[in-house]
C-alpha positions, 0 to 999 in steps of 0.5 A: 304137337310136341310143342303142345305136349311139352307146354302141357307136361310143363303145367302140370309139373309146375303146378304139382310143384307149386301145390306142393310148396303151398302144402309144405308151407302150411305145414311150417307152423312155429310150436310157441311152447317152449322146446323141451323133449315133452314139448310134442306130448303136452302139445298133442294133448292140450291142442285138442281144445286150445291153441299152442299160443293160449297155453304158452302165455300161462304163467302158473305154479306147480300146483296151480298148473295141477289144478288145472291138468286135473280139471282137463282130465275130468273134462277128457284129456286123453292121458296114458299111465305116465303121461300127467306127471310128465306134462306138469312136469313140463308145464312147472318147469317150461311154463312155471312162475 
């Protein structure tokens, strides 16, 4: 019987352990926006409806970046006081030509 329950202990803790290490590997997901202390606003704001990997191969100017943040801000982008200075900012300077 203490055979029995060891085996069943054993199980259950590897299998907590292995659901574990699957969620934390999915959790693992590589930003390919370029690391910059605005980087975490512009993703949370633009993943909504792009992927990370569609933003980050953009090559635009100042003002084309701004064209483009005004026409996500009609369609809307969520933005706080602040906040769009802050992500062109980033985008002209990460992401600028």
């Amino acid at each position: 019987m203490a055979v029995l329950a060891s085996a069943l202990i054993a199980g259950l803790g590897g299998g907590w352990l292995a659901a574990q290490t699957r969620g934390n590997a999915s959790e693992l997901v590589v930003n390919p926006l370029p690391p910059d202390q605005r980087q975490q606003l512009v993703t949370g704001r633009c993943i909504i409806c792009h992927s990370l990997e569609t933003i980050a191969q953009q090559r635009q100017t100042r003002e084309e970046w701004a064209v483009i943040l005004d026409r996500m801000i009609t369609y809307g982008m969520p933005m706080l006081p602040g906040d769009r200075e802050i992500i062109l900012e980033y985008l002209a300077t990460r992401l600028g030509q």
